[in-house]
N, C-alpha and C positions, 0 to 999 in steps of 0.2 A: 504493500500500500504506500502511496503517496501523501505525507504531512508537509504542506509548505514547500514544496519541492523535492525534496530529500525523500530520497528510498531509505527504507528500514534499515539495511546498511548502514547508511551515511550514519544512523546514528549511533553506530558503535555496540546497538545490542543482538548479535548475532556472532557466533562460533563460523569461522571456516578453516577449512582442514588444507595445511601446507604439510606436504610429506616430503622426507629427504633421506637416504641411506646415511648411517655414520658409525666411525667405531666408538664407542663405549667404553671407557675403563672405571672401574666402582674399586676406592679399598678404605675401609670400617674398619672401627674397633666398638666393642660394647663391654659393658662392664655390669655387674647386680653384685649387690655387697647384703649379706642379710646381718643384721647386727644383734643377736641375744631370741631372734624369731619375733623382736618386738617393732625394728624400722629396717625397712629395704632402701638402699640407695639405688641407682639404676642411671645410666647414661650411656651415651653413642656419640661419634664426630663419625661421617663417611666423607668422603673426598669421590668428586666425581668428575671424567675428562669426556671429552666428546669433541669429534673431528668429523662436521658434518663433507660428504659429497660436493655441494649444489650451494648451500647457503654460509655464511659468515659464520651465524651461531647455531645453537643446538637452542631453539626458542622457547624461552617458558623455563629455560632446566639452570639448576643451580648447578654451582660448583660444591657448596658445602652445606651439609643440612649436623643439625648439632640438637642434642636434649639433654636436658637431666630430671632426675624424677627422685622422689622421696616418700616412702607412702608408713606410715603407723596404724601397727597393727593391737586392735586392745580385743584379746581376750579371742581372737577368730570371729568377731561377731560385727567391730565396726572397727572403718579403717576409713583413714584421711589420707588424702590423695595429693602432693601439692607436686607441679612439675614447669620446665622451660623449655619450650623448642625455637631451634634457630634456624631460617630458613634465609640463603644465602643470595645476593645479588643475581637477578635475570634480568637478559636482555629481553622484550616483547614487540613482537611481529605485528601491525595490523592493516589490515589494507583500508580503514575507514576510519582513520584518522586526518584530523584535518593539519597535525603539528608534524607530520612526519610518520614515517611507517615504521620506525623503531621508539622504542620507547624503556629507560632502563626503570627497571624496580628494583630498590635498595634494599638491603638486608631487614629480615622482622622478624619480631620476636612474638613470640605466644603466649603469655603465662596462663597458668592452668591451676584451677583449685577444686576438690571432690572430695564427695564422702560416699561410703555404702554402708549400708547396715543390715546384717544378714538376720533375716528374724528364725530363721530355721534354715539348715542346707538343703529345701528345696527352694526358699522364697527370700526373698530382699528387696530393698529398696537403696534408690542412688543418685545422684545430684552431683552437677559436673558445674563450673562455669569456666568458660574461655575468654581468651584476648583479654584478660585484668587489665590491662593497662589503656585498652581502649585507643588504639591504632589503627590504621587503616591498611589491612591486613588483604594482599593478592595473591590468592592462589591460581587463576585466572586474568592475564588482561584487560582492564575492563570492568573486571567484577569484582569487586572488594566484598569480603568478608561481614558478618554485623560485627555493631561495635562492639563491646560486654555483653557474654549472650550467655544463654545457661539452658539447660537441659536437667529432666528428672524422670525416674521411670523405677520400673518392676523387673528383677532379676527371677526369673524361674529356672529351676537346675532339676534335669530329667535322671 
């Protein structure tokens, strides 16, 4: 459809698929520390290389993605969840931009805070909330993330 002149395109809200052969190199470390069965520590750095074919960059993809997590455990019954993901500089592709067809996205962070509480091992309950800091957070071009968002629900175990 036509708004004002502009195809739906032009406005930046649609996905199109640019493909490109390219080699891949991936190399991680991860680590989980349990301390006394009472707090787990937990984290990851991967490093990642890509040599596309056809295009400049490998679009949308980081170089480095990084976490670390920390979760207390009382009793097997309730547990707090608090953790950090870092998600590393991308370049972004788009052909419906009016400032240029490249676009970088700088490094972001995630913080992350949860609880569960198992009322029996078959049933629970859980409460997550993301982005604490309230960032404007791309996992897509385009499409930013909400700000402070959270999430809650029903754990069932068969």
């Amino acid at each position: 459809p036509r708004r004002s002149g502009r195809t739906s395109f032009s406005w930046g809200n649609a996905f199109t698929v640019i493909s490109d052969d390219l080699n891949y190199f991936e190399a991680g470390a991860e680590f989980q520390a349990n301390i006394l069965n009472v707090v787990t520590l937990n984290g990851g750095l991967n490093y990642y290389g890509y040599s596309p074919d056809t295009f400049d960059e490998a679009w949308g993809m980081p170089e480095i993605k990084a976490n670390f997590g920390v979760s207390w455990n009382h009793r097997n019954r309730f547990y707090l969840n608090a953790g950090i993901e870092f998600l590393g500089e991308r370049q972004m592709y788009s052909l419906y931009q009016s400032t240029g067809l490249v676009n970088k996205v700088d490094g972001q962070v995630n913080l992350k805070l949860g609880a569960d509480y198992f009322i029996n091992k078959q049933f629970g309950v859980f409460v997550q909330f993301d982005n604490l800091l309230n960032q404007d957070i791309y996992y897509f071009n385009r499409y930013p993330e909400m700000g402070i968002n959270g999430m809650a629900g029903v754990k069932i175990s068969f």
